[in-house]
C-alpha positions, 0 to 999 in steps of 0.5 A: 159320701156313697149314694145310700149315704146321702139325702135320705127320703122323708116319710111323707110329702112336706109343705114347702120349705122356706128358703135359709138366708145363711146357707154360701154366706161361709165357705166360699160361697160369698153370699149375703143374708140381708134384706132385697127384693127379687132382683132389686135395686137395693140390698140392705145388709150387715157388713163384717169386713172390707178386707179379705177374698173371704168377704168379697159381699161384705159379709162372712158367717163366724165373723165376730163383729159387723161394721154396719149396714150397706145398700148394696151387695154382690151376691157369690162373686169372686170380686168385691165392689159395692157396700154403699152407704154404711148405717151404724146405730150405737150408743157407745162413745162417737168412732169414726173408724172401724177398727180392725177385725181381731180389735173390735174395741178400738173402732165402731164395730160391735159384736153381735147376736140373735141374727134373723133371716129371712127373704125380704128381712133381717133382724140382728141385736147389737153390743150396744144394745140396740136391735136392728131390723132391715126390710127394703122396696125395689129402691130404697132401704127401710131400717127400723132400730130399737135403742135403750133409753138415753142417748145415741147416734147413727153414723153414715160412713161414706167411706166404706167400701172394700179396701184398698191395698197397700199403696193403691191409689185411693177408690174414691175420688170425690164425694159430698153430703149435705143435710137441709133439715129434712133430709141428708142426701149424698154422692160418692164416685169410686174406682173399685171393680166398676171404675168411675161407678156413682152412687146417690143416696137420700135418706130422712128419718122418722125422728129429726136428730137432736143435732148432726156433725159432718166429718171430711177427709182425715176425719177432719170436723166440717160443721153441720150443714155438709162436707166434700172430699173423698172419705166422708162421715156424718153423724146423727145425734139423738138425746133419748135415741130410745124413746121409741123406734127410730126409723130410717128411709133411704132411696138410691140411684145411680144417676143423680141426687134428683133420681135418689129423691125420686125413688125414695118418694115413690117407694117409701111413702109410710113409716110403717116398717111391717107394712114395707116387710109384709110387701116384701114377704108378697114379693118373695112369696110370689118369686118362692111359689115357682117350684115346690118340690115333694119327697126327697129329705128336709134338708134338700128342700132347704137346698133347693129352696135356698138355691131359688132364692139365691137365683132370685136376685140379680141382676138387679135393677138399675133404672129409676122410676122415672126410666133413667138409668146409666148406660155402658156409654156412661151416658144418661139413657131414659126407658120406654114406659114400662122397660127397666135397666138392671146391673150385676150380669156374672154372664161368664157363670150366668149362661150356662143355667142362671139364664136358661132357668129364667127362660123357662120359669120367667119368661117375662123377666128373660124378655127384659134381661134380653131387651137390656143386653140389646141396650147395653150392645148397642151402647157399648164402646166394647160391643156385647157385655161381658160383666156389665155392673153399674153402668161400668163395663168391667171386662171380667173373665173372658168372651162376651157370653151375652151374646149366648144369653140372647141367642137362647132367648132367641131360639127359645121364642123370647121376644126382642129386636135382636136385629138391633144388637148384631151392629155391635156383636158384628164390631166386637167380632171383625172391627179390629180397631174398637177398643179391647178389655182383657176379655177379648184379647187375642180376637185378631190372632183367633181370627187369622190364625185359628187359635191364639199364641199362648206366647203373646196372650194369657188364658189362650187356651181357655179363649179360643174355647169360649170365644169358639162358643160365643161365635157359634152363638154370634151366627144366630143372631147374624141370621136374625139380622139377615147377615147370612155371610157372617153367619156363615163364617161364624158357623166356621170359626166356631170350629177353631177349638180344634186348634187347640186340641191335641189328638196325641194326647186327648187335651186341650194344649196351648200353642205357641206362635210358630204353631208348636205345642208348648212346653212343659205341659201337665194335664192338671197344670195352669201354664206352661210359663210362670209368666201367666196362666194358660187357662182360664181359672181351670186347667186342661182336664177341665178345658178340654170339655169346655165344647158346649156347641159341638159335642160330637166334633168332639167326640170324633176327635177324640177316637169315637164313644168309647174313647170319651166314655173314656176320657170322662171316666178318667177326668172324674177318677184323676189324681185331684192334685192341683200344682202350686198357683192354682186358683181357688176357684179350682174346687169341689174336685171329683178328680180333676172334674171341678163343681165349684168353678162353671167351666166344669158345670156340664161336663157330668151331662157329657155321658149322655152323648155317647150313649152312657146316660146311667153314668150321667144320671150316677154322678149327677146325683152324686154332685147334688149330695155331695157339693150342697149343704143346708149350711153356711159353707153349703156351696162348695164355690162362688155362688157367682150371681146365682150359677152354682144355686141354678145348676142345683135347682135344674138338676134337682129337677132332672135335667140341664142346658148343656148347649143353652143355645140349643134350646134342649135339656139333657135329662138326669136323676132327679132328686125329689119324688115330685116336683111342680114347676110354675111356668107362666102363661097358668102352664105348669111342668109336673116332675114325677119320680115316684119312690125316689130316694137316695139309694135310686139314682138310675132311670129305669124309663122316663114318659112324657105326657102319658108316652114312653120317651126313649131319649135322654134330651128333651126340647124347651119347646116341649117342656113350655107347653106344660105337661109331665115328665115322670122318672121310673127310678131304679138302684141299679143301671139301666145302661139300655136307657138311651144307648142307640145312637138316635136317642143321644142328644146332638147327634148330627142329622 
């Protein structure tokens, strides 16, 4: 697509745009369409299959048939997990399997029409003939469904979960359910992704069941009081299910059946479903209104909006109302008043803009992500998190990024007892005798060696980078804690990526034990071994820029300017041949440049640091228009907790944290003609680009506030008191914007 091909400018200013809730739900976007409140505890939504990478969130568009409703979901992740408490309303014949996705007809899964969604509800009709409706609170899921006249049933199938493999140890091992005839509460505990993960429920219904039957394990009959085991079913009898509405309410909690009661009571104390779906429309309402955005075409409105909303729902909460939450220790913790736990931290994606978005749109909600990342350092046996998900500390992906989410906060002013979270940091980065995940492999080796032998460890290349980033974020919070000889080494050992670079050949390169460049080696490779993977779902195109803190070292390193001008411009025209292994998450090639994977999220921005801003701005309103679409495989890649959605909603607004921990932006081509941006404390930031349009990617000039502004970086202190930023847009370059040496972002003092 050329850049007078894309978004085309609409005639005049529209109102805002509601977000479409099926926009990733394809492709590999691996998204939901369902019922949540922003960042809450519950996600209601239909599941279509446990089986495949392609539904790693229960859910893909174009399935045919959906297996029923779950309470929780994850959102855009490479990984499956969650999908507790599956609801299936139906009137056909009792089945307590689903059946296989190319046979619908053998088990209880329907086909289905009419789907509806929007934030905070989802409406869907059945085969069966019943129409289904979903709304939530913070904790607990409201159902409303509309049966035909005569008989019917819901079936509760606390055995649904993603799959496991052929010959894999069972994921449950223990569950119970009991029904004392008001309400039906239950537990399971599963090994999935969050080894040993609990889940509680308690769940009442407007109309008590005619009579109820409760299945144990091998689908065995266990009576009408309740079951134990490990793949538990019950299912709710209604004579006339059609006789009128029948609603379901169901409260979860991660900590105990009292805790699962407590929220159900707290949050659903009605059975009036649109009074719940009105509240819930406030909520997202509230969280939608942060950015409108003028000009630019109806579809990017849909993108921007969709992206915002998809950035609006996790972390999600994991604290009950009575302040309980389960921490990393896997210990019972109690909250101060008014504090709250969340779950579902992709930090590997999230701090490169997920977290900084939040920073500048809710502050308030990066205090509390920043205070629950403290709590989850200080109660870790692996020290800062890497990818915390209920109360489990999976050690997905590599480093422990949270450190990068809490040094940003710090440098951006966000309030939190960081102090308290170096005794942990400090334990993960010198103490060799606290247990490692696969995260933080090779941490010894990186320490005494400088680099880590791509012989002993895999993905060795990709952790000296990330780890170099994570240390040189580790010095902030060693100089907020007065560790100043720490601080000192960190600010050292963060230049360990030079270790493994090759000056020879301008790449990221593994080593080998004795200090050997290993072999074979191939830019667009993954290893130099079939053994394991050198790089971290990358390779070394798109490694070698993976140097967030220390641009300029790199740039050195490199020759000067023009070599890296160079060197991006040959990343980006490469041959996009990938060998055979690669991992999918390699996608969204311009080149050997990857979108649809964060270790290449800010590579376009790179340009800027060696006076070339006009390519910045040229390929970053490239990827707007050519890796988004206001479709179901409208994200070119995981949406990964909402990263891929951040990284278009900041660069639609014309800027982007290559460094989060900086606390600058480095300035793009925005896409729309004005864009108001709400930031807390009644501050608001005006984005203007009058004219703007698919066929003016280039900045003529920017001012801020009224006064000419010849840099292409701006600080986030400036941007949080509020102000204007407006773009002077133009078809052709203006390669002057920007080029003296002064006005690149980064440059050493």
């Amino acid at each position: 697509m050329t850049l007078a091909g894309a978004f085309q400018l609409d005639a005049a200013p529209v109102a805002a745009t509601p977000p479409d809730l099926f926009v990733g739900t394809g492709g590999d976007g691996h998204t939901f369409p369902g019922a949540s409140m922003p960042f809450g505890m519950v996600q209601l939504s239909p599941d279509t299959d446990t089986a495949r990478w392609d539904t790693c969130s229960g859910y893909h568009h174009g399935d045919a048939s959906l297996l029923g409703f779950s309470h929780t979901h994850l959102s855009g992740t490479g990984i499956g997990d969650m999908l507790d408490v599956l609801v299936v309303p139906t009137r056909d014949p009792v089945r307590l399997q689903p059946g296989p996705i190319d046979e619908p007809d053998e088990g209880y899964r329907q086909r289905y029409s009419g789907e509806q969604a929007e934030p905070g509800y989802y409406a869907v009709v059945l085969e069966s003939g019943v129409r289904a409706e979903l709304t939530v609170t913070p904790r607990a899921g409201i159902h409303r469904y509309h049966f035909p006249a005569g008989p019917g049933h819901i079936l509760i199938d606390m055995s649904h979960l993603v799959m496991e493999g052929p010959g894999e140890t069972p994921l449950i091992d223990e569950a119970a359910m009991a029904w004392d005839g008001m309400m039906l509460t239950g537990t399971r505990r599963v090994f999935r992704w969050a080894k040993g993960r609990r889940i509680f429920f308690a769940m009442q219904l407007s109309r008590q069941p005619d009579g109820i039957e409760f299945f144990g394990d091998e689908d065995a009959p266990a009576g009408a009081t309740g079951v134990t085991g490990k793949r538990l079913k019950a299912v709710l009898h209604y004579d006339d299910a059609g006789a009128g509405p029948l609603l379901v309410r169901c409260g979860i909690s991660a900590v105990d059946r009292d805790g699962a009661i407590a929220n159900l009571k707290a949050e659903a104390k009605h059975w009036n479903f649109d009074r719940y779906r009105a509240a819930a429309k406030r909520a997202w309402d509230a969280e939608l209104g942060h950015i409108q955005v003028q000009g630019g075409a109806a579809e990017a409105r849909t993108i921007l909006s969709s992206a915002l909303y998809h950035a609006s729902l996790g972390p999600t909460l994991f604290s009950d109302v009575d302040g309980r939450y389960v921490g990393l220790d896997r210990q019972v913790h109690r909250l101060a008043d008014g504090a709250q736990a969340y779950s579902a931290y992709s930090l590997w994606d999230t701090y490169r803009a997920f977290h900084p978005l939040q920073t500048l749109i809710r502050p308030k909600h990066a205090a509390a992500f920043t205070a629950d990342l403290i709590r989850q350092t200080q109660q870790s046996p692996f020290g800062p998190p890497v990818w915390p998900l209920q109360g489990v500390e999976t050690g997905c992906m590599i480093g422990w990024h949270s450190v990068a989410v809490l040094a940003e906060a710090r440098a951006k002013g966000i309030p939190a007892d960081y102090a308290a979270a170096w005794p942990g940091i400090e334990k993960r980065l010198f103490d060799w005798s606290i247990p490692h995940l696969d995260n933080s492999l090779g941490l010894r080796e990186y320490d005494e060696m400088g680099f880590i032998p791509a012989d002993r460890i895999f993905e060795s290349v990709s952790r000296v980078l990330e780890y170099s980033y994570d240390d040189y974020a580790a010095a902030h919070i060693a100089d907020a804690a007065g560790a100043g000889d720490r601080a000192a080494r960190l600010r050292q050992r963060c230049g360990n990526w030079r270790n493994v670079f090759d000056a020879e050949t301008g790449f990221a390169r593994p080593r080998l034990a004795d200090g050997r460049w290993a072999q074979p080696f191939a830019p667009n490779g993954i290893g130099h071994s079939k053994k394991w993977r050198d790089f971290t779902e990358s390779n070394s195109w798109q490694a070698t820029f993976l140097n967030q803190h220390d641009v300029h070292g790199l740039i050195a390193a490199m020759g000067g300017d023009a070599a890296f001008e160079a060197k991006l411009d040959g990343l980006f025209t490469a041959d996009s041949t990938l060998p055979e292994g690669a991992p999918p998450d390699i996608s969204g090639l311009v080149g050997q440049y990857a979108h649809g994977n964060e270790p290449s999220h800010h590579v376009a921005y790179l340009y800027a640091y060696c006076g070339a801003a006009w390519k910045t701005q040229a390929m970053v309103r490239r990827l707007m228009t050519e890796m988004y679409r206001a479709a179901p495989d409208g994200i070119i890649g995981n949406d990964d907790c909402g990263q891929m959605s951040a990284w278009f909603i900041l660069s639609a607004l014309g800027f982007y944290p290559v460094d989060p921990v900086s606390a600058t932006y480095v300035l793009g081509s925005p896409l729309f003609e004005r864009a108001s941006v709400r930031l807390g404390q009644g501050r608001k930031l005006v984005i203007e680009a009058p004219g703007n349009s698919a066929a003016t990617p280039y900045v003529r000039a920017i001012s801020w506030n009224g006064q000419p502004w010849t840099k292409c970086w701006i600080a986030h202190a400036d941007l949080v008191r509020g102000g204007t930023l407006r773009f002077e847009m133009s078809d052709t370059p203006n390669k002057n914007f920007a080029a003296r040496v002064e006005d690149c972002p980064g440059r050493p003092a």
